[in-house]
C-alpha angles and dihedrals in degrees: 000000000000122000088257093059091038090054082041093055086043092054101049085046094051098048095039076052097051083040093053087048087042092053098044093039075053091046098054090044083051096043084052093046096054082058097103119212085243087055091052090040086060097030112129105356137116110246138163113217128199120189122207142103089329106018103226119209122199115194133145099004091307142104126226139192127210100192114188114236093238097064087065117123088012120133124243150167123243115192125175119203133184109244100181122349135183097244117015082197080080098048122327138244102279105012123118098229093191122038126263113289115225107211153144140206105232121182123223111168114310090341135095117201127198106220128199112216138207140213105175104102127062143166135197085206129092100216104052102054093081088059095041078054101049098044086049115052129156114273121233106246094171143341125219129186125234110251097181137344112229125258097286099026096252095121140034129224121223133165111234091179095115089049102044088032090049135105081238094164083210085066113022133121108253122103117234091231086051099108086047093048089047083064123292122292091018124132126216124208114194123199109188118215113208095182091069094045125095141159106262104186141351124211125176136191146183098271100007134047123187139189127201112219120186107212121202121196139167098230128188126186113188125176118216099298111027147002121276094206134337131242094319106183109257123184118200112183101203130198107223109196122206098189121173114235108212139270101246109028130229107276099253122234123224110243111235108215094225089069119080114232151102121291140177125215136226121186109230121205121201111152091243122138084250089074120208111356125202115232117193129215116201108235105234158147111270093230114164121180110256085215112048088181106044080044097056095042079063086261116158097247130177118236130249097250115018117212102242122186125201115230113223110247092213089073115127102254092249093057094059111087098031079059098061100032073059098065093038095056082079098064092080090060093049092048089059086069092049098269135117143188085016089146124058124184116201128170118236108291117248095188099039112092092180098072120085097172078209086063115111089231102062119071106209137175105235127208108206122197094231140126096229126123103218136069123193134190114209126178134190131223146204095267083215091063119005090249107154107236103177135015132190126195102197117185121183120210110249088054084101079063092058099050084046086064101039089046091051095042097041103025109031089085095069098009107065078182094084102042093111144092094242113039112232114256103252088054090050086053089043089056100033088059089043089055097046087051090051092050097041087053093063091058087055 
C-alpha cells in the first residue's frame, strides 16, 4: 500500500469516526429532548395517581388536576359533604352543609378558571339571547395557572390545593342549621388554620372525580353576654365531588302549582307588555319505562334507571329494617303511574371499592350519633331542568324522642300501648319507619 492510500485510509476513518461521535452527541440531545416538561414536572417524586374523568395527581401534600382539554367549557356539579367532623352539633357525617355548586373549567392563555354558571335567566327570541348572555356571564370563582400540559398536549395540569384546602364559605363544613343546633340565639366565629389542613385521599371515576380535604379551624361560639368557648380547635374531613351533567340535558316539565312539590324557577324575557314572567320547572327523578311498549299496553315496567338508596351501616340494629320498609313504602305509589321497582334499597357495599356514600353520585340514608329531635331529606337537582341528581335521608339519633313524644300526646287517647315513658319496640319500629317515609318523600 503506497503513503497516498495510507493518508487516504486515515481520512475516511477519521470522518466515519467524527460521524459515529456525531450520531450518538445527536442521540443523547435527542434522548433530552424526548423528556417532556410533564415528565420532569412528575420526575422523582412520589406521587398517587388516580385516573378518571379528570386524572388527579397527589404529590407532596398537594392535589392536582389534569383536565383534559376537551372538558372545557363543560358543566358540571360540584358538592361538598362532611365525611367525619369534631362535633356533628355543628354539621353532621353525610350531610352537604352548602348547596351544589354549577360550574365549568374554562381555559383563557396560560390560565384556568373555575366558573360558576347560571341557569336562572331564558328567552323564546332570537334577538335577545346575545344580551341575556351578555348580562349573565359565568363568575370567576377561581384562577389557576397551568403548570404543564400532558405528553401530547390534550390535557392541562393545574393544581386545585388553595381552593379545596381553603375556608371557601361556598364550600365549607358548617351546616347551615349549625347556631340553632348549638343551642338557640348563639354566634359562631371560625379561624381557619391552614397550617393543620391537609388533603387526605383522590378517587376518580368515569364520569366523577373527588378529592378528601381535612379542614382545621379555631372556632368560638359565644351567646349574648360571653363566650362559650374560644377558638377550640375543630377538624371537619370533607368529600368534594366533581361530577359531569350531561350533554343533552332531561326534557324539563313545567311545575303545576296544585301539586305540591318542589320546583325551581327561570325568568323568562320576552318584550311583551306582561314584563318578566316566572316559568317553573318541577324538580324529579328522570325515569323513563324499559319497556315503551308493555308500558303503553298498561303493563307494570321497571324503569330505565331505578332510584337505589344506600342504607347507612352505622344504624342501631332495630332501625334496619323499618329504614328500608320505609323506602319501599314508595313503590305503591310509583306502580299507580305504570312503574315498578322504581325504588331499591341496598346496604353500603363491602366489596365494592368504587362507593364513597359522601360521593355526589350515591344517594344514602344517613344515621347520625346526635341528640337532636329532627331528621330532613334534601336532594339536589340539574339547575337547567329541575332533574334530581342526588338525594340524602338523614336521620339524627334522638328523633325516636321525639315520636315518643308525638305517639304518647296524639295517640295515648285510643292506643294504651303508648302510655308509657319508653314506647314498646314494635311502636318505635312502627314510627321510625313513618318518619323515614316521610323524609325520603321530600327527596321525590
Amino acid at each position: 500500500m503506497n503513503c497516498k492510500s495510507i493518508i487516504l485510509l486515515i481520512v475516511v476513518l477519521l470522518f466515519w469516526g467524527n460521524a459515529e461521535a456525531r450520531k450518538k452527541k445527536g442521540k443523547k440531545v435527542e434522548e433530552v429532548q424526548t423528556e417532556s416538561a410533564y415528565r420532569k414536572f412528575f420526575k422523582g417524586k412520589a406521587c398517587e395517581t388516580a385516573k378518571g374523568m379528570i386524572t388527579l395527581h397527589k404529590m407532596d401534600g398537594r392535589v392536582y388536576f389534569e383536565i383534559p382539554l376537551a372538558l372545557m367549557g363543560r358543566e358540571m356539579l360540584m358538592g361538598s359533604t362532611i365525611s367525619e367532623i369534631t362535633n356533628n352539633g355543628f354539621g353532621s357525617v353525610g350531610e352537604k352543609p352548602k348547596g351544589l355548586l354549577y360550574i365549568s373549567f374554562v381555559r383563557c392563555d396560560s390560565v384556568i378558571s373555575l366558573k360558576q354558571l347560571t341557569a336562572q335567566y331564558d328567552t323564546n327570541e332570537e334577538n335577545l339571547k346575545q344580551r341575556i348572555k351578555e348580562s349573565t356571564i359565568p363568575a370567576t370563582i377561581k384562577n389557576f395557572k397551568i403548570t404543564t400540559y400532558n405528553e401530547d398536549s390534550t390535557a392541562v395540569v393545574i393544581d386545585m390545593t388553595d381552593y379545596l384546602v381553603s375556608a371557601d364559605e361556598a364550600i365549607n363544613p358548617f351546616s347551615p342549621w349549625a347556631p340553632i343546633l348549638a343551642g338557640g340565639e348563639r354566634v359562631m366565629e371560625k379561624e381557619f388554620r391552614r397550617e393543620n389542613s391537609q388533603v387526605v385521599s383522590i378517587k376518580a371515576f368515569e364520569d366523577n372525580v373527588s378529592v378528601k380535604s381535612s379542614l382545621t379551624y379555631g372556632l368560638s361560639l359565644k351567646n349574648k353576654v360571653m363566650y362559650i368557648f374560644q377558638r377550640e380547635p375543630f377538624t371537619a374531613v370533607m368529600t368534594r365531588s366533581f361530577i359531569l351533567l350531561p350533554e343533552h340535558p332531561m326534557r324539563p316539565r313545567l311545575a303545576d302549582p296544585r301539586i305540591a312539590i318542589f320546583s325551581q324557577g327561570v325568568s323568562v324575557f320576552n318584550g311583551d307588555s306582561r314584563g318578566a314572567q316566572a316559568r317553573y320547572y318541577a324538580q324529579r327523578w328522570n325515569l323513563e319505562p324499559k319497556d315503551m311498549e308493555q308500558y303503553r299496553k298498561g303493563v307494570l315496567t321497571e324503569p330505565k334507571k331505578p332510584i337505589v338508596f344506600y342504607v347507612d351501616d352505622a344504624f342501631p340494629a332495630m332501625w334496619k329494617e323499618p329504614v328500608r320498609k320505609a323506602a319501599l313504602r314508595w313503590n305503591v305509589a310509583f306502580e299507580k303511574i305504570g312503574l315498578k321497582n322504581v325504588i331499591q334499597v341496598r346496604d353500603f357495599p363491602k366489596d365494592d371499592p368504587t362507593f364513597d356514600p359522601d360521593n355526589l353520585k350515591y344517594s344514602c340514608i344517613r344515621y347520625v350519633p346526635a341528640a337532636i329531635t329532627n331528621a330532613m331529606g334534601p336532594s339536589w337537582t340539574d339547575p337547567r331542568t329541575g332533574e334530581i341528581i342526588n338525594a340524602s335521608v338523614i336521620i339524627f339519633n334522638d328523633v325516636v324522642k321525639l315520636a315518643n313524644q308525638w305517639r304518647f300526646l296524639q295517640t295515648s287517647q285510643v292506643d294504651p300501648s303508648v302510655r308509657t315513658k319508653k314506647m314498646p319496640d314494635n311502636i318505635l319500629e312502627e314510627s321510625i319507619e313513618y318518619i323515614v317515609a316521610h323524609e325520603v318523600g321530600h327527596t321525590l
